[in-house]
C-alpha positions in Angstrom: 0.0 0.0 0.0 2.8 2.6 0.7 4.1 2.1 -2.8 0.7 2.6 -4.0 1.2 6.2 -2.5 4.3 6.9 -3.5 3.4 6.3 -7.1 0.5 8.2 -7.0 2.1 10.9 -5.4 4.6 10.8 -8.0 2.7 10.7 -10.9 0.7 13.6 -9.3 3.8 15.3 -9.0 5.0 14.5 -12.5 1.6 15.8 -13.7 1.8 19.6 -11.8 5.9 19.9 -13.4 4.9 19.0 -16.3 2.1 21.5 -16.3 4.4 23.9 -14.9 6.9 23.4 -17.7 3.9 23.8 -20.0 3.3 27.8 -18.4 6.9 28.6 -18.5 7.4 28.0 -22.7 3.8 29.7 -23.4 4.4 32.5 -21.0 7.8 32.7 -22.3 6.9 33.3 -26.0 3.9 35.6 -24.9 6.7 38.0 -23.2 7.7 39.2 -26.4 4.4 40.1 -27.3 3.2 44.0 -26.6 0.8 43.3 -24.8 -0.3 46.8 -23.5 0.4 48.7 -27.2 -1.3 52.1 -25.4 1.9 52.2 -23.4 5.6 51.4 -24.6 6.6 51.7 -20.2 4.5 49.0 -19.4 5.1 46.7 -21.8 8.6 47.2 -21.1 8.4 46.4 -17.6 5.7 43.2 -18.2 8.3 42.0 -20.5 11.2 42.2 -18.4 9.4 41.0 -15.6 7.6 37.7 -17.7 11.0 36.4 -18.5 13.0 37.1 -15.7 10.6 34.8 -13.9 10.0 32.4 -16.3 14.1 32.2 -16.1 14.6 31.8 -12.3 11.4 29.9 -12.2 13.3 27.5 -14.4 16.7 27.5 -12.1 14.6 26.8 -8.9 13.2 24.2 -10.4 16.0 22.7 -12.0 17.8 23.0 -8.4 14.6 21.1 -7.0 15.0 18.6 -9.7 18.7 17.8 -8.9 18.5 17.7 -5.1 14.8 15.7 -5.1 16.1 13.3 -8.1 20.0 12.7 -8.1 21.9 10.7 -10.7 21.6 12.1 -13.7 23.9 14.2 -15.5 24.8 16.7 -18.8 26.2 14.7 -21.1 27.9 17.0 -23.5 27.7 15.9 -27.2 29.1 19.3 -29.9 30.2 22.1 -28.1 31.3 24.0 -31.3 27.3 25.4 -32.6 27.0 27.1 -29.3 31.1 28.2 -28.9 30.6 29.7 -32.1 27.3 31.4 -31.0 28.6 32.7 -27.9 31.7 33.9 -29.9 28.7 35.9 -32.2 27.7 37.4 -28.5 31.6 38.1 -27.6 32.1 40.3 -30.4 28.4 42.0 -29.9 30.3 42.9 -26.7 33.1 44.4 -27.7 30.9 46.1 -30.1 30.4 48.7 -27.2 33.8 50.2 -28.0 32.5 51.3 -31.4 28.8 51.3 -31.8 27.0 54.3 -32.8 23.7 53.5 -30.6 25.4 52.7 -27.3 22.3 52.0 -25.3 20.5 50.2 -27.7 23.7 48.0 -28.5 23.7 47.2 -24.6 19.6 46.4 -24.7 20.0 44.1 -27.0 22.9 41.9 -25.9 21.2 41.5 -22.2 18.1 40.4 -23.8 19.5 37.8 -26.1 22.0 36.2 -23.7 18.9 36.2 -20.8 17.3 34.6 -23.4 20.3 32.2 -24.0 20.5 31.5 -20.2 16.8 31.0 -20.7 17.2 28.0 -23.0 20.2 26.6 -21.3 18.5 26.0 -17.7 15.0 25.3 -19.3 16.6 22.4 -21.6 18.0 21.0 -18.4 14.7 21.1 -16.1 12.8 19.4 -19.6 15.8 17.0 -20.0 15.5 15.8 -16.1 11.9 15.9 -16.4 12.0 13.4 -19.3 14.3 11.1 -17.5 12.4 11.0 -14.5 8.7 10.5 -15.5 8.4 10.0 -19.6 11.5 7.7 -20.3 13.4 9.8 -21.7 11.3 10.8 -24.6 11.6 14.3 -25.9 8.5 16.6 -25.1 9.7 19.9 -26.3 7.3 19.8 -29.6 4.5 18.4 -27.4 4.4 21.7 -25.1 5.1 24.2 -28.5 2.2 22.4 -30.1 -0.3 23.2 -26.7 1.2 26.6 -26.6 0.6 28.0 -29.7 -2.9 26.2 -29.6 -3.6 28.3 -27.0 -2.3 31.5 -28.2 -3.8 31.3 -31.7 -7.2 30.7 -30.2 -7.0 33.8 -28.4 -5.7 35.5 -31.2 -8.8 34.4 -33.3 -11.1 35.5 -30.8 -9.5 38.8 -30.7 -9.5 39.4 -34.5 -13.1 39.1 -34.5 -14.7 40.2 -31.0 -11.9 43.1 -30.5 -10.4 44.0 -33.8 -9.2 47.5 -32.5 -6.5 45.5 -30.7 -5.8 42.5 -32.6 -5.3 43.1 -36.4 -3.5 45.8 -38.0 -4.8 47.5 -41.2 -2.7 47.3 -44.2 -3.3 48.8 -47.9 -5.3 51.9 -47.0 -7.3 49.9 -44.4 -8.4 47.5 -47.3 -6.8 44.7 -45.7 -6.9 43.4 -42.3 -4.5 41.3 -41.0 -4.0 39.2 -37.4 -1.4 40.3 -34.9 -2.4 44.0 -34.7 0.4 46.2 -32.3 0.4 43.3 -30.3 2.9 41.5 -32.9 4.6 41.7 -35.9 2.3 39.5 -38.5 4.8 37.7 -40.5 6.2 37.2 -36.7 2.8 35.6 -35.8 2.7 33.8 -38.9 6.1 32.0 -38.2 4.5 31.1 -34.9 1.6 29.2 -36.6 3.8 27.6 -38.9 5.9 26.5 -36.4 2.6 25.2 -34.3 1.8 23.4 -36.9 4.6 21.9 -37.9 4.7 20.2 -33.9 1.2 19.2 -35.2 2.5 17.6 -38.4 4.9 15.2 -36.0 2.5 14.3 -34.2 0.3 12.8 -36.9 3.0 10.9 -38.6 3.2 9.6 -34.9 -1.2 8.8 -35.1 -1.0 10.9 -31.8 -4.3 12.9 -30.3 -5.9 12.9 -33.4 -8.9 14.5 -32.5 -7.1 17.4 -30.7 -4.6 18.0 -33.4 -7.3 18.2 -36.1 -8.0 21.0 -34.3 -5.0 22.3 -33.7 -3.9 22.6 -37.3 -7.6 24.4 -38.1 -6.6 27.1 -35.2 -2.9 27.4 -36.8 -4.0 27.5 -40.5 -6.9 30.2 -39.6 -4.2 32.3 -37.4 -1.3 32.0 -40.7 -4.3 32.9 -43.3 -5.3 35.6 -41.1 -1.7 37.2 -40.6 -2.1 37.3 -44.1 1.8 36.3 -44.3 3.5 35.6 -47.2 7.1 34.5 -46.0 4.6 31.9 -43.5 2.2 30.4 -46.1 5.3 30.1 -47.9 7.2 28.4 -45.2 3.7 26.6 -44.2 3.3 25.0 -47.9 6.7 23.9 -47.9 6.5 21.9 -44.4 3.1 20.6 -45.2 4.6 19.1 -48.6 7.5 17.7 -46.8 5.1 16.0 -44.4 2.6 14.5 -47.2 5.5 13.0 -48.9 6.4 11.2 -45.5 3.1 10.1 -44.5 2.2 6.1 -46.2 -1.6 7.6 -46.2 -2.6 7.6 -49.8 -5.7 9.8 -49.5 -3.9 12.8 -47.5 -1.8 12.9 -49.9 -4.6 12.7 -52.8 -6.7 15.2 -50.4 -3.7 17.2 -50.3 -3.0 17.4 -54.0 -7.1 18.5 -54.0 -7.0 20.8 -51.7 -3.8 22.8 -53.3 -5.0 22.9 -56.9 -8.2 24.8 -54.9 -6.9 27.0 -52.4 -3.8 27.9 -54.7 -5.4 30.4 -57.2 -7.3 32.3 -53.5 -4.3 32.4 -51.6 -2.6 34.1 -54.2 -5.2 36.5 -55.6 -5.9 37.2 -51.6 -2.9 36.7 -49.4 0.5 36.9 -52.6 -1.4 39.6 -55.0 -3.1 41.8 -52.0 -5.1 44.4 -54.1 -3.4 42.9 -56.7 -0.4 45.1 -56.1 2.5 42.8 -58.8 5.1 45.4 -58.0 5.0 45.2 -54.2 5.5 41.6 -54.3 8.8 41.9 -56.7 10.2 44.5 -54.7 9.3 42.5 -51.7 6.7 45.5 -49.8 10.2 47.8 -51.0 12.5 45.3 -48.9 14.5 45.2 -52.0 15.8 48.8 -52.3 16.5 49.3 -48.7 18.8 46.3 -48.6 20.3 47.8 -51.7 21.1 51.1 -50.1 22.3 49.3 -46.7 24.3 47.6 -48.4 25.9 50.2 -50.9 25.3 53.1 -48.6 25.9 51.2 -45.3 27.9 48.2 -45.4 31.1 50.0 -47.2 31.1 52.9 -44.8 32.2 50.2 -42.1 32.8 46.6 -43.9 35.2 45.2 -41.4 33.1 45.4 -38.1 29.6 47.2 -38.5 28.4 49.7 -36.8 27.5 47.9 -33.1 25.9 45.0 -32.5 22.1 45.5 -33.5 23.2 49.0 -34.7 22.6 50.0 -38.8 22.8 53.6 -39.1 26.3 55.4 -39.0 24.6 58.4 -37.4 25.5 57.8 -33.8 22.1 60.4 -33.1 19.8 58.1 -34.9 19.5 54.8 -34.4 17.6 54.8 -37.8 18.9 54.3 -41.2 18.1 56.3 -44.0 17.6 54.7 -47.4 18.0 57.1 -50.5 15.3 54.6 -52.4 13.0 53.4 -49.7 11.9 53.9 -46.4 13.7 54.7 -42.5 14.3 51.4 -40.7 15.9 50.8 -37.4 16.1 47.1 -38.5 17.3 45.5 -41.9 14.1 43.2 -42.2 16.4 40.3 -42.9 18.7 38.8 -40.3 21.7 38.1 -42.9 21.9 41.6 -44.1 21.7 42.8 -40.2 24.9 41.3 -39.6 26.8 42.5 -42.1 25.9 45.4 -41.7 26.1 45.5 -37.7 29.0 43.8 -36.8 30.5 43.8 -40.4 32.7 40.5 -42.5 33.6 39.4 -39.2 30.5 39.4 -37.4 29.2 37.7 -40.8 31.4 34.8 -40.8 30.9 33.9 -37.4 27.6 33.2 -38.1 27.6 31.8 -41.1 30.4 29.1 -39.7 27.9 28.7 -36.4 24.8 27.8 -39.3 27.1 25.5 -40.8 27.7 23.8 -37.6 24.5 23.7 -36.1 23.4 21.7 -39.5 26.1 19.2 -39.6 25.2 18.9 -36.1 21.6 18.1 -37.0 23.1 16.1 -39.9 25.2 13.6 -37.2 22.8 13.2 -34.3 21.0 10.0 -33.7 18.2 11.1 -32.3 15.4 10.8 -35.3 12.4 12.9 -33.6 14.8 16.0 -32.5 16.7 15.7 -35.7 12.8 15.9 -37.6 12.0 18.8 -35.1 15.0 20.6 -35.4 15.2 20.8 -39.2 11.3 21.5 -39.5 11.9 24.4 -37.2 14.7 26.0 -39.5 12.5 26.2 -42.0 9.9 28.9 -40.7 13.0 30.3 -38.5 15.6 31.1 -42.1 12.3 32.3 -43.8 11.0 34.3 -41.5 14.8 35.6 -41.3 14.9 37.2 -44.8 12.1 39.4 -44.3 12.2 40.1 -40.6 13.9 39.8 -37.8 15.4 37.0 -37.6 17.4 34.2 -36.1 20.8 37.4 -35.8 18.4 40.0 -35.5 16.5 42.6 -32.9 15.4 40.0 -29.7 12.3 38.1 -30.7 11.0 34.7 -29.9 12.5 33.3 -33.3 16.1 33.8 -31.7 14.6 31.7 -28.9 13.5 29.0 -30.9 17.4 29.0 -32.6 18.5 29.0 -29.4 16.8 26.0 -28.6 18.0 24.5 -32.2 21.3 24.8 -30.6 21.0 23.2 -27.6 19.4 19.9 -28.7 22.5 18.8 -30.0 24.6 20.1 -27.5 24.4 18.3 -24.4 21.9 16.0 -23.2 20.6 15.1 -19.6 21.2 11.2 -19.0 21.3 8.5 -16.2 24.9 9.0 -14.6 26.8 5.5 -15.8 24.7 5.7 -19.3 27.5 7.2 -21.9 26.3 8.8 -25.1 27.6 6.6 -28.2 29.0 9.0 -31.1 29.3 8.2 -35.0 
C-alpha cells in the first residue's frame, strides 16, 4: 500500500511539473508580445518582468529537480554550434567600444544572452523531467504544439470580437490582417507555422488525433489571417515535406485537391493583395532598402559594422536612411543585419555557427529531434529574410534557434549511461 502512494504521489507530482513546464514556454513566447500597445513603459516592464521569472522559475526548479532526483547528469555531445554562437555574442560585446547606438547596442545583448541562459536551464529542467517521468522521450514539440494552440485561439477570438487591438490594417485599411500592435504579423505567422509543424509530427506519430485536427484548423486560420506571405510560404513547404512522408494515400490525394483549390485564392488574396504585382517583386520595398544598406551602409564600415544590432552610422539616430526606400531601425532580414552590424567578421561567425548547427543536426541519432529541429529552421531562415530573424532585434525566433542549438549540445542522462557518437 505505501508504494501505491508513493506512485501516485509521484505521478501527481509528474503531472503539476509538467504543467508547470507547460506555463513557462507559453508565458515565455507571450513576453515578447506588446501586450499593452497604449503604453511602450509598461510593456517594457511586463516583459522584463515575464521572463526574468520564467528564467529563475526555471533555475529553482532545475535545483529542486537535482536535489529531489540525483543521478543524472549533462552529457555534453558538440560544443562548437553554441562556442561559435557565444563567440557571435563576444564580439556584440566588444561592439560597445565602437557602436554608434550605445544604449540600444547594450539592450539588445542583455536580452538575447537572458534569453540564451533561458534556453540553457529550461533544456535542463525538460531533460531531467524526461528522464524522470516520460522515459526519456523528448517533449519539447508536445508543449510548443499546446502553446501556440492556445495563443492562436485567443488571437482568433481577438481578430473578430476586438479587432481595435488585434489586427492591423494594411493597404489603406483594405486589408486586415492578425497580430495588430500586439505583434509583428509575419512574426505571428512564423508562430503558426511553427505550431503546426509540432502538429505535423504528431500525426505521422497517429498521436491525439482528434485534438490536433484541431490544432492545425486554429494554426491554418491564425497564418491565413496574418495574411503572411514569407509563413504560407514556409507553411506549404513543411506541409509538402510532411505529405511525402506520411504512407496515407488519401492525405496525400486530399492534399493534392485541396492545393489545386486554395492555390489560385491564396494568391489572388494573401501573394497579390489588391493585386499590387510590384509590391511583391520588390518584396513590400525590402529590396531597395537592402540595396542602399548595403551600398550606402555596409562599405562605410565593412570590417566590423556599426555595433551590435546598430545599422545607421549616425551615432544620433539609431535609424537608417535609405536614398530609395523607407527609414528602418532594423534590416528586415537577419543576414543583411549582420553585415551590416557587426561587419565581415560578425558575418562569418555566423555563417560558420549555421554550418555547424546543420552538420550537427546532420550527425545526431536522435530521429524525432533531428525531424523537429530541421522543421523548425525552416519557418526560422524564412521568416529571417524578411524580418527579424534568427541574428536579428530580440524576438522569440532567436529563442527557438537557441533552442536549435541546444538539442545537440548536451543531453541530460542517467549517470553510468555514456552517449555513443558516429
Amino acid at each position: 500500500m505505501p508504494d501505491n502512494w508513493a506512485n501516485i504521489s509521484s505521478k501527481r507530482v509528474g503531472q503539476l511539473l509538467l504543467f508547470v513546464l507547460l506555463l513557462i514556454i507559453g508565458l515565455r513566447i507571450t513576453s515578447y508580445f506588446t501586450l499593452f500597445p497604449s503604453s511602450i513603459g509598461i510593456t517594457r516592464v511586463v516583459k522584463i518582468l515575464l521572463r526574468l521569472v520564467m528564467t529563475g522559475g526555471s533555475i529553482v526548479l532545475l535545483y529542486l529537480l537535482k536535489y529531489r532526483k540525483e543521478g543524472y547528469e549533462v552529457q555534453y555531445q558538440m560544443a562548437l554550434p553554441l562556442t561559435f554562437y557565444c563567440l557571435y555574442l563576444f564580439l556584440g560585446l566588444l561592439s560597445v567600444f565602437w557602436t554608434t547606438n550605445l544604449g540600444f547596442t547594450l539592450l539588445q545583448l542583455v536580452m538575447t544572452f537572458e534569453s540564451l541562459v533561458f534556453v540553457l536551464v529550461f533544456y535542463q529542467v525538460l531533460g531531467r523531467y524526461e528522464q524522470v517521468y516520460n522515459a526519456g522521450e523528448s517533449l519539447f514539440g508536445w508543449m510548443v504544439n499546446r502553446s501556440v494552440f492556445v495563443i492562436g485561439v485567443i488571437f482568433i477570438y481577438g481578430f473578430f470580437f476586438i479587432p481595435e487591438t488585434f489586427s492591423r490594417g494594411t493597404h489603406g485599411g483594405a486589408v486586415q490582417r492578425l497580430g495588430g500592435f500586439i505583434i509583428n504579423p509575419n512574426e505571428l505567422g512564423m508562430l503558426a507555422v511553427i505550431g503546426a509543424l509540432t502538429v505535423f509530427i504528431e500525426f505521422l506519430e497517429k498521436k491525439s488525433l482528434i485534438y490536433n485536427a484541431l490544432a492545425m484548423i486554429v494554426c491554418i486560420a491564425m497564418l491565413l489571417l496574418t495574411q503572411s506571405r514569407s509563413s504560407l510560404g514556409a507553411f506549404m513547404l513543411i506541409g509538402g515535406i510532411f505529405v511525402l512522408m506520411t504512407n496515407n494515400y488519401w492525405v496525400k490525394v486530399g492534399s493534392i485537391v485541396g492545393a489545386v483549390f486554395a492555390i489560385p485564392i491564396i494568391v489572388q488574396t494573401i501573394i497579390l493583395k489588391q493585386g499590387d504585382v510590384e509590391e511583391v517583386m520588390s518584396m513590400t520595398g525590402r529590396l531597395p532598402f537592402w540595396k542602399d544598406l548595403i551600398t550606402d551602409g555596409f562599405t562605410q564600415s565593412p570590417i566590423l559594422g556599426f555595433g551590435f544590432m546598430s545599422i545607421s552610422p549616425n551615432t544620433f539616430s539609431n535609424k537608417f536612411d535609405s536614398i530609395h526606400a523607407y527609414a528602418a531601425s532594423m534590416t528586415h532580414n537577419t543576414f543583411v543585419q549582420v553585415l551590416i552590424n557587426l561587419g565581415l567578421v560578425g558575418a562569418l561567425i555566423c555563417l560558420l555557427q549555421m554550418v555547424l548547427t546543420f552538420y550537427a543536426i546532420g550527425v545526431s541519432e536522435n530521429k524525432k529531434l533531428k525531424l523537429l529541429s530541421l522543421s523548425m529552421l525552416i519557418p526560422l531562415i524564412i521568416n529571417s529574410t524578411t524580418e527579424f530573424g534568427i541574428f536579428g532585434e530580440s524576438n522569440y525566433g532567436i529563442l527557438f534557434y537557441q533552442f536549435v542549438i541546444i538539442f545537440f549540445t548536451f543531453q541530460v542522462m542517467p549517470m553510468k549511461q555514456k552517449i555513443t557518437y558516429r
